[in-house]
MITI-556750 format. One line per field, with one value per residue (C-alpha): residue number from 1; residue in three letters; x, y, z. Coordinates in pm, 1 decimal. Layout:
% MITI-556750
lose [NUM  ...]
drengu [ALA  ...]
x [X  ...]
y [Y  ...]
z [Z  ...]
***
This chain:
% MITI-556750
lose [1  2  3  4  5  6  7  8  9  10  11  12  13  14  15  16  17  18  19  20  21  22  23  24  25  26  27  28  29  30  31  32  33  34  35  36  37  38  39  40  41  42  43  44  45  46  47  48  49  50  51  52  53  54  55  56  57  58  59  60  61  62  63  64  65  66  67  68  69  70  71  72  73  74  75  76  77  78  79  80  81  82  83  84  85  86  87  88  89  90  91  92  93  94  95  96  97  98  99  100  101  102  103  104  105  106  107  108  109  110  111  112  113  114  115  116  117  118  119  120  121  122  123  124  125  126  127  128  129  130  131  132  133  134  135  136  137  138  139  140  141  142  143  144  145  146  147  148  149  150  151  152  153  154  155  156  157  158  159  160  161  162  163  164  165  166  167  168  169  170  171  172  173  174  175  176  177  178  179  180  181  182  183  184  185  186  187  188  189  190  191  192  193  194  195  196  197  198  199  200  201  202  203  204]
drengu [UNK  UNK  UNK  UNK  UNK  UNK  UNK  UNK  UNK  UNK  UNK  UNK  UNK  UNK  UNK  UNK  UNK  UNK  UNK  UNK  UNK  UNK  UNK  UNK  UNK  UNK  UNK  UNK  UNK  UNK  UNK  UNK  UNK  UNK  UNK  UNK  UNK  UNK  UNK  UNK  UNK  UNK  UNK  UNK  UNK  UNK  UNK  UNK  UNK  UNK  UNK  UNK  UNK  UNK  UNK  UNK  UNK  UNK  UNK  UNK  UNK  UNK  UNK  UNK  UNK  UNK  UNK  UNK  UNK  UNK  UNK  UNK  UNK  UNK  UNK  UNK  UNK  UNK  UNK  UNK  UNK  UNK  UNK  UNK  UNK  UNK  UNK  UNK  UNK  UNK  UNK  UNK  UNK  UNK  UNK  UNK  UNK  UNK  UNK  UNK  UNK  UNK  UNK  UNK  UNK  UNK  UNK  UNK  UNK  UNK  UNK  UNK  UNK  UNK  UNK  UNK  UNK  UNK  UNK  UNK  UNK  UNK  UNK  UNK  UNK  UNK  UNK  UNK  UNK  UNK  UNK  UNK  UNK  UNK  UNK  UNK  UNK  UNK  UNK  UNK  UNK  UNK  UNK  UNK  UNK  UNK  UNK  UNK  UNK  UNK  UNK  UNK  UNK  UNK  UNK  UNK  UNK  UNK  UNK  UNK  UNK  UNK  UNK  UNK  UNK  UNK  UNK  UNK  UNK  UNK  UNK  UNK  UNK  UNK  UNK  UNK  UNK  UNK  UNK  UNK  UNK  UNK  UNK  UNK  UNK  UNK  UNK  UNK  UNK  UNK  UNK  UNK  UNK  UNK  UNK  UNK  UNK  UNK  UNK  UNK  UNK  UNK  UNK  UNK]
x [8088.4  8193.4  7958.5  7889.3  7714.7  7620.1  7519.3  7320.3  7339.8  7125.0  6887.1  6598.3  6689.0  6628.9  6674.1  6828.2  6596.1  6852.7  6797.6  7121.5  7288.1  6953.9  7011.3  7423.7  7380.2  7095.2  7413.6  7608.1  7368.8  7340.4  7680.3  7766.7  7511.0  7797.0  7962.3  7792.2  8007.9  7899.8  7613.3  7498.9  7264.6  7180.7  7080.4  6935.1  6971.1  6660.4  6430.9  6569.6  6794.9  6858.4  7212.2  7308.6  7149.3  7384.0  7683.9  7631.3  7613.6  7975.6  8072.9  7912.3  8020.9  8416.6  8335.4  8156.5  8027.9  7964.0  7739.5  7738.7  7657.6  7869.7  7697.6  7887.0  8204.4  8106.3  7884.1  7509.4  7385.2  7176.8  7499.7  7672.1  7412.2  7439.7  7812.0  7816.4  7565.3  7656.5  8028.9  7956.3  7745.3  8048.5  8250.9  8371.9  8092.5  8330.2  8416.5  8678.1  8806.1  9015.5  9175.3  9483.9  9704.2  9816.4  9850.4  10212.2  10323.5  9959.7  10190.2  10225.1  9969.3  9629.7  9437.4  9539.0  9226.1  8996.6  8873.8  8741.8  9136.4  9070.2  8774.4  8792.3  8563.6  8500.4  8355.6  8172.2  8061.3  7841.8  7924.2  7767.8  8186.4  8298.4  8601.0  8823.7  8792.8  9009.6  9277.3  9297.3  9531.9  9379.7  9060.6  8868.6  8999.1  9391.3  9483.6  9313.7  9189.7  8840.8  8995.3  9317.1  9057.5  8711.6  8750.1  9016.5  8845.3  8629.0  8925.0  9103.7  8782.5  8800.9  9165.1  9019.7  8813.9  9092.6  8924.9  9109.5  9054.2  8990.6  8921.2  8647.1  8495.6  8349.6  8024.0  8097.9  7898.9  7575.6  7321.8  7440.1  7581.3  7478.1  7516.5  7388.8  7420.5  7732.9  7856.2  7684.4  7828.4  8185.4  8081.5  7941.5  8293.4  8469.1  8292.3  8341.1  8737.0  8769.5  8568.0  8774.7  9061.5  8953.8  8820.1  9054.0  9395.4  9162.9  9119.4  9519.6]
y [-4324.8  -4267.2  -4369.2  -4184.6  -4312.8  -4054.1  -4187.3  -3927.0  -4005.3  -3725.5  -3783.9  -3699.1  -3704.9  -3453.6  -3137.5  -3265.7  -3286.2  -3394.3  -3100.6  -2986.6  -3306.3  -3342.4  -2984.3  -3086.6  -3401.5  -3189.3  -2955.5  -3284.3  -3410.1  -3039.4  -3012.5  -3308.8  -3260.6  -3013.2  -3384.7  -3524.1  -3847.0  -3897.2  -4148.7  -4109.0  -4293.0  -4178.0  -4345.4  -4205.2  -4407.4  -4306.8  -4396.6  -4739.4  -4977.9  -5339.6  -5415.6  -5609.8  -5386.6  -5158.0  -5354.9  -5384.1  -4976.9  -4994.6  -5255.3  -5017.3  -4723.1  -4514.0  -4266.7  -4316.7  -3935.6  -3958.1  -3699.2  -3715.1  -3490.8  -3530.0  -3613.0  -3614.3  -3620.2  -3921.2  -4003.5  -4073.9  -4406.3  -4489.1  -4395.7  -4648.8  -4934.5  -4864.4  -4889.7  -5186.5  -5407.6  -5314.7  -5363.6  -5715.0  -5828.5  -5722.8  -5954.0  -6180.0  -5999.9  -5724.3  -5520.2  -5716.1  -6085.0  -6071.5  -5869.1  -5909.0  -6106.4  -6452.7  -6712.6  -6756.9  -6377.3  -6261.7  -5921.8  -5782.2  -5659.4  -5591.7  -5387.8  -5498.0  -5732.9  -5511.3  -5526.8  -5193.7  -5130.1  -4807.7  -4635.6  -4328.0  -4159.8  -3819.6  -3723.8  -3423.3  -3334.5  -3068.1  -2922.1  -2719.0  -2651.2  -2340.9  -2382.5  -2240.5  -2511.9  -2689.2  -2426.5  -2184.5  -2259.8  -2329.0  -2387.6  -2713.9  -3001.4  -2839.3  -2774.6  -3135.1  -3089.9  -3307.7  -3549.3  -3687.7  -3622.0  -3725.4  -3851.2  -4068.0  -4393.5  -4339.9  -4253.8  -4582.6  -4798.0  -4692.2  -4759.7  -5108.7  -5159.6  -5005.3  -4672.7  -4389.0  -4036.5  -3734.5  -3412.9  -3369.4  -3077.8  -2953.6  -2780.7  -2538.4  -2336.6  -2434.9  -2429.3  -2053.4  -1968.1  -2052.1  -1907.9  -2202.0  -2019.8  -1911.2  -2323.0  -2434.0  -2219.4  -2339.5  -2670.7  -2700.8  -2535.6  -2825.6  -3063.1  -2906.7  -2868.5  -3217.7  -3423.1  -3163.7  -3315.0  -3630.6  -3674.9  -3467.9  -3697.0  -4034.9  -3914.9  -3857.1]
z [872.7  1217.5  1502.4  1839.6  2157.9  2381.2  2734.5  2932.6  3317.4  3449.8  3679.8  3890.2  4249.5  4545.0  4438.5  4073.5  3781.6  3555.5  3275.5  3274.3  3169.8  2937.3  2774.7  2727.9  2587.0  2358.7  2261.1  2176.3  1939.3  1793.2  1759.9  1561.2  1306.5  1142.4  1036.0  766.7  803.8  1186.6  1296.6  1631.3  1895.2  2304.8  2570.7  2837.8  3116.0  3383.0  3057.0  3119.9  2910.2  2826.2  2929.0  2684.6  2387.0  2541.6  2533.6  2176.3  2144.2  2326.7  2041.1  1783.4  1841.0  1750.4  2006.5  2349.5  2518.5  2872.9  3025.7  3481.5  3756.7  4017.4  4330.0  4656.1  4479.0  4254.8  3979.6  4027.3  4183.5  3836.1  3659.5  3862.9  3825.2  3457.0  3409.1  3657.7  3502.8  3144.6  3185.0  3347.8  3068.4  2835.3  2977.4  2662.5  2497.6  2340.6  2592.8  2802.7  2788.0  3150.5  3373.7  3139.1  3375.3  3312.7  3588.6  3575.5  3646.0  3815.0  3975.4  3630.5  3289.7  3516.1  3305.5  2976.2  2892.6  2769.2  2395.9  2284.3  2111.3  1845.0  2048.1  2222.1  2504.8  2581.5  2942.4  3095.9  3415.9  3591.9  3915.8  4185.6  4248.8  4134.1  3903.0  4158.8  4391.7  4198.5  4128.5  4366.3  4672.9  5015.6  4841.8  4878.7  4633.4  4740.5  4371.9  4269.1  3907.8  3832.8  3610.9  3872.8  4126.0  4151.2  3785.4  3841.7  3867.6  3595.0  3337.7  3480.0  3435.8  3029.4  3049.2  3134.6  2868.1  2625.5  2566.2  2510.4  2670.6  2466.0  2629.8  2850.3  2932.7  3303.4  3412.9  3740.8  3918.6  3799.7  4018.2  4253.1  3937.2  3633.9  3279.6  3024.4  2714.6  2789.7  2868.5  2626.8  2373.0  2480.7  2511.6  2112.7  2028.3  2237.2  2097.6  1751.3  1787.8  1891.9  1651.5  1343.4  1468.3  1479.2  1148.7  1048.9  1129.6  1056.0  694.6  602.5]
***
């Protein structure tokens, strides 16, 4: 049996209700109920949490599925409270012993501490950007794709923890443009595609 966390970050701020990320991490749960062999639990962090319940969920789970907004070019404040006070508590706690360097060489292995070896992590994002931001010349993030853009902090912070990245999957457009059966048809067939794989080369 395989086991999923899905961490919703949405939330309600300003003009933001949060529904989107609600209604993806909704397809997500959908999705995986084509695996018979997949156990999944959510939390959905504006509902509130105990940090170290979900440092256990981190420790528990083969697969960790991150749902943001992107506010201002980074993820949500409550997003970042979350990850902050849940990745301190797993400090020797099964998410990270150190930052992986030793005393006698401290220039060399940062990053190598963490303790979550054999997991992977999946991450999606929603937008207001159109898609072409990102890959049309002269246009605002200058040929910058979201992951070694905005995203790359967040990919080297499960790096740290010895996560490793699966394809994500990006939201654009969707508040002057939105078509949400259209994502979240493409979305279920992401989600699909990657967990076949998975299962697929962890059963040979």
């Amino acid at each position: 049996m395989k086991k999923v966390l899905i961490i919703n970050a949405g939330q309600n701020f300003g003009h933001s209700g949060g529904r989107y990320n609600k209604t993806v991490t909704e397809s997500t749960v959908e999705a995986l109920k084509a695996f018979s062999n997949i156990e999944v639990q959510v939390t959905h962090i504006e509902e509130g949490y105990d940090k170290d319940e979900e440092v256990q969920k981190f420790v528990w789970a083969d697969y960790i599925i991150y749902h943001t907004p992107i506010w201002w070019f980074q993820v949500p404040f409550g997003f970042k409270k979350y990850l902050d006070e849940v990745f301190t508590a797993g400090h020797n706690k099964g998410l990270y012993k150190s930052d992986g360097r030793s005393s006698k060489n401290p220039a060399i292995n940062y990053g190598t501490g963490g303790t979550l070896n054999g997991r992977k992590y999946m991450v999606t994002t929603t937008w207001n950007a159109p898609a072409t931001a990102f890959t049309l010349p002269g246009e605002f993030f200058n040929e910058t794709s979201v992951d070694n853009g905005p995203l790359f902090g967040f990919h080297r912070m499960n790096a740290f923890l010895s996560l490793e990245r699966l394809d994500g999957f990006h939201f654009h457009d969707v508040e002057k443009n939105p078509n949400v059966q259209r994502d979240m048809k493409l979305y279920k067939e992401h989600v699909l595609n990657i967990f076949k794989k998975e299962l697929t080369s962890q059963s040979v």
